[in-house]
Every structure is written in structure tokens, then in C-alpha cells.
C-alpha positions as CSV (number, residue, x, y, z in Angstrom):
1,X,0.0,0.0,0.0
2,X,2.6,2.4,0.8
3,X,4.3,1.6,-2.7
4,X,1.2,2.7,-3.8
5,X,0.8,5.7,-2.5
6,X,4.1,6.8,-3.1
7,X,3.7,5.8,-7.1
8,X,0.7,8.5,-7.0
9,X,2.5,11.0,-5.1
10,X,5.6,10.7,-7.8
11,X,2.8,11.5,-10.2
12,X,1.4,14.4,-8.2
13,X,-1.9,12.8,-7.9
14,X,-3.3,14.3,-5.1
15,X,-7.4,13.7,-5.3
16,X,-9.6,11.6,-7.8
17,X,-10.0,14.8,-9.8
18,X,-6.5,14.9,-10.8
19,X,-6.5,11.3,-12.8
20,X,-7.6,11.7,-16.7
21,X,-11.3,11.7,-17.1
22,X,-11.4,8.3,-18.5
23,X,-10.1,6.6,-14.8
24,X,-12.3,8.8,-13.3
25,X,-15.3,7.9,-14.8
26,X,-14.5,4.0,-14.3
27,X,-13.6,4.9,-10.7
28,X,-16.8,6.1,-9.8
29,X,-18.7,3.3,-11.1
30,X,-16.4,1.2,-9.1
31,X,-16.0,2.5,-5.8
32,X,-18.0,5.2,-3.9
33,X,-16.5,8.4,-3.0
34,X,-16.9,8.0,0.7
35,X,-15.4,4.6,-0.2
36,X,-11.9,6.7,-1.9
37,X,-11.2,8.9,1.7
38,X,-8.2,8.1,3.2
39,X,-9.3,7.4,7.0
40,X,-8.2,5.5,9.6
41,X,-11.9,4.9,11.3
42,X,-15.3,4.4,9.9
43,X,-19.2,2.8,11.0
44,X,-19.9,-0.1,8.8
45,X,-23.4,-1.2,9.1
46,X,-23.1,-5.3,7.6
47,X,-26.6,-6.6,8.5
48,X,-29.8,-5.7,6.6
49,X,-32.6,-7.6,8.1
50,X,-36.3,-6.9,8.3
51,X,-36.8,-3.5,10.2
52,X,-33.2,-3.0,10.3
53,X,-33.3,0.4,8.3
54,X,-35.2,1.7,10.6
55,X,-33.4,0.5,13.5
56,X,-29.9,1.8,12.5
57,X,-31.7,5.4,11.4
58,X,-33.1,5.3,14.8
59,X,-29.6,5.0,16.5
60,X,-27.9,7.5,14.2
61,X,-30.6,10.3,15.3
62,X,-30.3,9.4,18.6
63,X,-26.7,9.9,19.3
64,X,-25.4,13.7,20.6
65,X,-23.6,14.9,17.3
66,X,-22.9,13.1,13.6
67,X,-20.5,10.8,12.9
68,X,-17.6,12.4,12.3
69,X,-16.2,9.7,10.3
70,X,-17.7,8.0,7.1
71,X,-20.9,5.8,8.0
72,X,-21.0,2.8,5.1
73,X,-24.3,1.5,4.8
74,X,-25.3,-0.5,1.1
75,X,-27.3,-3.8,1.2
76,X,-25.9,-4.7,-2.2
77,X,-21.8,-3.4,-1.1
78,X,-21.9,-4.3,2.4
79,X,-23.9,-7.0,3.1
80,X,-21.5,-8.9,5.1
81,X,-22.8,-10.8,7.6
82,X,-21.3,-12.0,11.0
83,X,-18.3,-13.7,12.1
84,X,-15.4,-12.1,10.0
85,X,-17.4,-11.0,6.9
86,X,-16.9,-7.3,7.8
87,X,-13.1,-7.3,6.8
88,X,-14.4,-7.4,3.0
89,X,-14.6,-3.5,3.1
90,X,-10.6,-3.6,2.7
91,X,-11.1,-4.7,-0.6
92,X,-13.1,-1.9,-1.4
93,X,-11.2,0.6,0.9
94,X,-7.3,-0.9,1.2
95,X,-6.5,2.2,1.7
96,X,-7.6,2.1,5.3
97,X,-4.9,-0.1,6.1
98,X,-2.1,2.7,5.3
99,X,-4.3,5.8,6.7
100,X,-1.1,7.5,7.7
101,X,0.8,6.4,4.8
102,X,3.6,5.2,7.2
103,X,6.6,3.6,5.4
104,X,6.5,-0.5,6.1
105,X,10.3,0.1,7.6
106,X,8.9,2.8,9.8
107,X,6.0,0.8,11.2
108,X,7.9,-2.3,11.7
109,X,10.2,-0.4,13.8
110,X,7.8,1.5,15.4
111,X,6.0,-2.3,17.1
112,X,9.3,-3.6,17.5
113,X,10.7,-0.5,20.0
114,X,7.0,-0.8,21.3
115,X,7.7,-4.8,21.6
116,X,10.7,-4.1,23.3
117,X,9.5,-1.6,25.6
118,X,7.1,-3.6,26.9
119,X,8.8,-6.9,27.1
120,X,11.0,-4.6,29.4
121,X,8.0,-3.7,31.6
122,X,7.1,-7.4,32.0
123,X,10.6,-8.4,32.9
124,X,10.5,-5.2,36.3
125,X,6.7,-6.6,37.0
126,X,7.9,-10.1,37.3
127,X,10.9,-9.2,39.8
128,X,8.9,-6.9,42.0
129,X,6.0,-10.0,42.4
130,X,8.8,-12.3,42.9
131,X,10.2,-9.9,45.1
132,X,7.0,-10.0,47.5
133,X,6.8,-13.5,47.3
134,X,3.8,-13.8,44.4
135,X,3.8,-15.8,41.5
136,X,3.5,-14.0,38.1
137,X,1.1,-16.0,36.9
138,X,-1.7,-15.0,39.8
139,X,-0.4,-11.5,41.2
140,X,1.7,-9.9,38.2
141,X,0.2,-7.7,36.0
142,X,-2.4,-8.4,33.4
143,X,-0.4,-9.0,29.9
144,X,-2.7,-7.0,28.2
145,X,-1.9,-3.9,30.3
146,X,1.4,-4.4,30.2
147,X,2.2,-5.0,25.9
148,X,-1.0,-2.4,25.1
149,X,1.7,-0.2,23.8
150,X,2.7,-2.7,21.3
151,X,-0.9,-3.5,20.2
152,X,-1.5,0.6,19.8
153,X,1.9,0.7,17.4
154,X,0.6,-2.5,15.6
155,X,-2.9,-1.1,15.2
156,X,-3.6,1.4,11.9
157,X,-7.6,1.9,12.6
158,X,-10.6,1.3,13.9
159,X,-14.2,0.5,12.3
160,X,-17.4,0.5,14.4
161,X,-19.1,-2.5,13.2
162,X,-23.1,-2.2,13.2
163,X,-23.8,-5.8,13.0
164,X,-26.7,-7.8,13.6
165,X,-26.3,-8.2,17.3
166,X,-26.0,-4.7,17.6
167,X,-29.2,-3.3,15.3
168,X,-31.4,-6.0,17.2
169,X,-30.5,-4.4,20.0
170,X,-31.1,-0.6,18.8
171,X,-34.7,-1.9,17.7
172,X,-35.6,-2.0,21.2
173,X,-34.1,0.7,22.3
174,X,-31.6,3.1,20.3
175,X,-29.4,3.8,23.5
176,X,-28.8,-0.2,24.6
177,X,-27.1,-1.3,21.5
178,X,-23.3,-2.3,21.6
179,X,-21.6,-1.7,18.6
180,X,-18.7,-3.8,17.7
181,X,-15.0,-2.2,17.9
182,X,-12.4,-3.7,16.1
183,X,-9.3,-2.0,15.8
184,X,-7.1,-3.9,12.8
185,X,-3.4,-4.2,11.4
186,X,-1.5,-3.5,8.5
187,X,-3.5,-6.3,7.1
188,X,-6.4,-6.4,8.3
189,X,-6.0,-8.4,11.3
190,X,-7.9,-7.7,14.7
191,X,-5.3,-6.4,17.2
192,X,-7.8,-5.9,19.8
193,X,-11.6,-5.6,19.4
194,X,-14.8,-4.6,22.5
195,X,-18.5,-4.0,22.4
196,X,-18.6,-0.6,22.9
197,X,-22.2,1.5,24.0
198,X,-22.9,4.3,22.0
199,X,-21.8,7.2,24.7
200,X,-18.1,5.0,24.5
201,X,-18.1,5.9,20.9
202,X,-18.2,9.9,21.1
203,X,-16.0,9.7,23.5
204,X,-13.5,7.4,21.6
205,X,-14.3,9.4,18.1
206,X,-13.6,12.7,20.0
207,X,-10.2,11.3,21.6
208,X,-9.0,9.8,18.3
209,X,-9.6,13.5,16.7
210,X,-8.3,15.5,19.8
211,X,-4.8,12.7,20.3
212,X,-4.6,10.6,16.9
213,X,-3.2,7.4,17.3
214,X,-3.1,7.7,21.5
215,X,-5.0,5.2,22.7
216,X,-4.6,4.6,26.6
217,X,-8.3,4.8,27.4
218,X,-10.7,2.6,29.0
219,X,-12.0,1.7,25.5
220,X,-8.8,0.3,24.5
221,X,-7.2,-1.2,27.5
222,X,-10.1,-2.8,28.4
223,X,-10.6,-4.6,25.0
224,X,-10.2,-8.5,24.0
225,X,-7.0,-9.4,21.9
226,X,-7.4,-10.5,18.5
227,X,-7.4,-14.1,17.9
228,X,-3.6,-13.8,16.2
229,X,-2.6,-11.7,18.9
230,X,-3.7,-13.7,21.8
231,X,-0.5,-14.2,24.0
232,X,-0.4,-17.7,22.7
233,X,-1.1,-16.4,18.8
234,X,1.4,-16.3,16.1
235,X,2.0,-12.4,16.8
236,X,1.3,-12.7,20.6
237,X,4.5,-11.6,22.6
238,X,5.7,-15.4,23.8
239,X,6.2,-15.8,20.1
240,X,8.1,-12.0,19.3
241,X,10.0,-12.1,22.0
242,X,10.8,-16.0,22.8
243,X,11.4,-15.1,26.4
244,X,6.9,-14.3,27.8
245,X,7.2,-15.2,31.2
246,X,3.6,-14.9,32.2
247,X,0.1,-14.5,30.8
């Protein structure tokens, strides 16, 4: 993606108006302009059952101020369904997985000094429970509070998933639904996702606008790690660092 993006910058190829007619007239029958913004965060609604229009309008009207970020809602684009269906949009929107258009040197280096870093903390949280006389495993600090720096370099964005779950929910009542959270990697991998009420989201939207990428919150540190960067996963730190002492 980054090779990408740099090809059109060599170009000078700033917005969609600035490619020859032609390639603009087969890029709008092909992708959407809010699909073609280059954003780190969106809402994707993915189910469309019966009353579910009505539901999700319900919940947008219902919340303090606009989404401030694009809200993606087409039966026939996004139709997605549960489970992991939702991480189709990157097909229609890679783009979302280089918002920043970070170099893949610098973001590799940016995880592994975050890697590091932590790997460090767990080493001085393990010697002051020994220390006391605890055991890592039952008093040391929880592993995801200790490597959420890591998981906050590895992260590039964050969609709000309305999903079916969450729209059932809104039917009833527009202010008891729990979105979906998932915030994603360089390729499109969960790093750490939550249910999040719809109060947790304006507060989340406004911090990612106020701070960018900062994301020490409740939100965040209280979220569940993606299923490849469990502690035990293939990018979970036992298997970075060879030396996890406790989970």
C-alpha cells in the first residue's frame, strides 16, 4: 500500500480529480467516494434484516452529534454478515490499512521498539512479584496492560461494526445497542476488538480527533486481543520475543 501511495504522489496525484477523465469515470462506477477517503476509522453497518433500516436510522438520530467519520451503509456493497465478513470493506477501501501512509520500515520499527518496551516492563513486573513473594502467573500484571503499547503501534484503525447483534438491540431501544470495535493491522487483522455503547463511541471518536493514534483509554485497555494476537497467537508476545514469562 505504501508503494502505492508513493507511485501517486511521484505522479502528483493528489485527489480523484487529478487522474484523466477516463479513470475517473470507471472509478466512480467502481468505488464510492466516501469509499476513496483516506481514513483510519469508519461505522460499517453489515446486516440488513427486516426493520433494520429503521433501526440503525433510529440510533444515528439518537446519538449527541454526527458521525464524524464516514458511515458505510449498502445492502448490495456491504452485506456482510457475522463472524469475520466485515473485513471485506478492505477490498473496497485498502487504503484504510495505510491511513497514515507510514513507510513499512517505519511501522515495523515503530511495534518492534514498542515490543521491546514492553517486554521490558514485564521483565520489572515479574521481579517486584517475585520480590513480594507472588507468583506471576496469579499477582503480576495483566499481559494485556502491560504490551498495550505494542498492540497501539501494531494497530492502523478502527471501524465500528453495526452488525446484527448490535441493530437488534437498537430496535428495542436506540441507546442499549453495543456496537462492535475492532481496531485492525497492516493487514487487516484484529489487534484488539470490544463492544462498545454508543456514549463509549463519542467519546472514543472525540479522543482519536483530539490525540490521533493515543489510545490509553478505557476503550482500549479494556478490549479483548485478536485471535492472532492472543498471548499464545502467532503475533502474541511469547512468540516475538521467545522469552513471555507470564500470561
Amino acid at each position: 500500500m505504501w508503494t502505492y501511495t508513493r507511485r501517486l504522489e511521484d505522479q502528483e496525484i493528489k485527489r480523484h480529480t487529478d487522474l484523466p477523465q477516463a479513470d475517473q469515470d470507471l472509478l466512480n462506477r467502481l468505488r464510492k467516494p466516501e469509499e476513496r477517503v483516506i481514513v483510519g476509522h469508519i461505522w460499517l453497518r453489515t446486516w440488513y434484516g427486516e426493520g433494520s433500516d429503521a433501526a440503525f436510522s433510529a440510533f444515528i438520530k439518537e446519538r449527541d452529534e454526527e458521525p464524524e467519520y464516514p458511515v458505510l451503509q449498502d445492502a448490495k456493497r456491504y452485506n456482510h454478515g457475522s463472524d469475520d465478513g466485515w473485513q471485506r470493506i478492505f477490498a473496497r477501501m485498502p487504503q484504510m490499512l495505510d491511513p497514515s501512509c507510514v513507510s513499512a520500515d517505519d511501522y515495523e520499527r515503530a511495534k518492534q521498539t514498542a515490543l521491546r518496551e514492553c517486554y521490558l516492563k514485564e521483565l520489572e513486573d515479574t521481579r517486584e512479584v517475585e520480590e513480594m513473594g507472588g507468583t506471576p502467573e496469579e499477582d503480576g500484571t495483566y499481559w494485556m496492560e502491560v504490551y498495550w503499547k505494542y498492540h497501539e503501534k501494531a494497530a492502523v484503525g478502527v471501524i465500528f461494526i453495526a452488525d446484527e447483534e448490535m441493530i437488534r438491540a437498537a430496535a428495542e431501544d436506540p441507546r442499549s445497542e453495543k456496537f462492535l470495535a475492532v481496531w485492525f493491522d497492516e493487514m487487516g487483522r484484529v489487534v484488539r476488538y470490544k463492544r462498545l455503547a454508543e456514549g463509549e463511541a463519542s467519546v472514543l471518536e472525540m479522543r482519536m480527533s483530539v490525540m490521533g493514534g493515543d489510545l490509553e483509554c478505557s476503550s482500549w485497555m479494556g478490549a479483548n486481543p485478536g485471535e492472532e494476537y492472543e498471548w499464545e497467537g502467532p503475533l502474541g508476545p511469547p512468540a516475538l520475543t521467545g522469552e513471555g514469562e507470564h500470561s
